[in-house]
N, C-alpha and C positions, 0 to 999 in steps of 0.2 A: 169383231174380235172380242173374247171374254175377257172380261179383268178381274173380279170380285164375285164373289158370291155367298151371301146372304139368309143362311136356312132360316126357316118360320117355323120353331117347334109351340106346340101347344103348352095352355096353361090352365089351371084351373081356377086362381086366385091368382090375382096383377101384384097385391100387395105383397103375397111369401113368395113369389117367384122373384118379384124386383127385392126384393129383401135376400135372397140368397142371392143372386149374382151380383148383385152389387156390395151389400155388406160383407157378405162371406168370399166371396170368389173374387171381387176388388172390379168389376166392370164398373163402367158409369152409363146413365141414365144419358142418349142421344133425343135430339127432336126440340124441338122451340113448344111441342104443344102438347099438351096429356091428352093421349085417349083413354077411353075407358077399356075399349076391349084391345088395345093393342101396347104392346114394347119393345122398345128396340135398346138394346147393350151395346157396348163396345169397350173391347180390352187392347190395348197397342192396336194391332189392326184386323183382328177379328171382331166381327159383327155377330149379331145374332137375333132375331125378331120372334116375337110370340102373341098368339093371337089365341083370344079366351076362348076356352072352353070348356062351359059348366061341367057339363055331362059326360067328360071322360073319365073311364074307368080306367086308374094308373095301371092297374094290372094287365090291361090290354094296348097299354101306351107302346110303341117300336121305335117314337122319335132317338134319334143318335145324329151325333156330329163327332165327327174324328178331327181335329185340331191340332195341327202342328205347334209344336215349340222349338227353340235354339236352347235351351238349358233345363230339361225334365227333371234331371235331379236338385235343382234347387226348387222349381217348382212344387215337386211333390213334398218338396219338405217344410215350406211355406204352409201346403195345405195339412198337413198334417199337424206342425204345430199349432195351425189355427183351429185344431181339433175339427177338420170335415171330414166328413166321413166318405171313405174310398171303398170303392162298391166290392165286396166281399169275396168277386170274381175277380177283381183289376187290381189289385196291386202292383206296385211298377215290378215290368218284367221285361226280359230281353226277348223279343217273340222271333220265332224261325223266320220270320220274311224280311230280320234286317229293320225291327223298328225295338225303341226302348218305349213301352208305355206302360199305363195306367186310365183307369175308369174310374168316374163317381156318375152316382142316379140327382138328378133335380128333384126339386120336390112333387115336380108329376112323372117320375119315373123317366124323364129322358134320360139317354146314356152321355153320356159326357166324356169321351176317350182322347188322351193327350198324347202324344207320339211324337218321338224325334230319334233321326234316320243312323244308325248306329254303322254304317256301311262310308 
């Protein structure tokens, strides 16, 4: 049986990547031990793992995770007053399939999509 699931998006620096999810986005640092090439986040009870790597080119990055929440509109207003920047495309919107969302890009260009079920 599944219960949890865990995406591993890429990074290209451990420091600005744990610097925005955790300063900026409010996750905290999981794990008893520091890797070098790897981190694991977690916010209430979304996970998220990233594992380095130098040589990606953000421009050809596709990592995305679509992330439920229970209250989008306080959310996105959170991140906006904390001045982050919501990706140019995603502004929160009421999409035809019955979701309320919003996107921001990481600093390796993952997609970042927050969604709560409007139905």
């Amino acid at each position: 049986m599944l219960t949890d699931i865990h995406p591993k998006l890429p990074m290209r620096n451990k420091t600005i990547t744990k610097d925005y999810y955790i300063n900026q986005l409010g996750f905290r640092e999981l794990g008893d031990k520091d890797y070098e090439d790897y981190l694991m986040v977690k916010k209430d009870t979304v996970e998220i793992h990233f594992f380095l790597f130098k040589d990606l080119n953000p421009k050809e990055n596709y990592g995305q995770v679509y992330i439920r929440t229970d209250n989008i509109d306080q959310l996105y207003q959170e991140l906006l007053d904390k001045k982050i920047a919501i990706h140019p495309n995603g502004k929160l919107t009421i999409q035809p399939w019955g979701q309320k969302e919003f996107s921001l890009l990481d600093p390796d260009t993952n997609l970042l999509t927050f969604g709560q079920s409007i139905l």
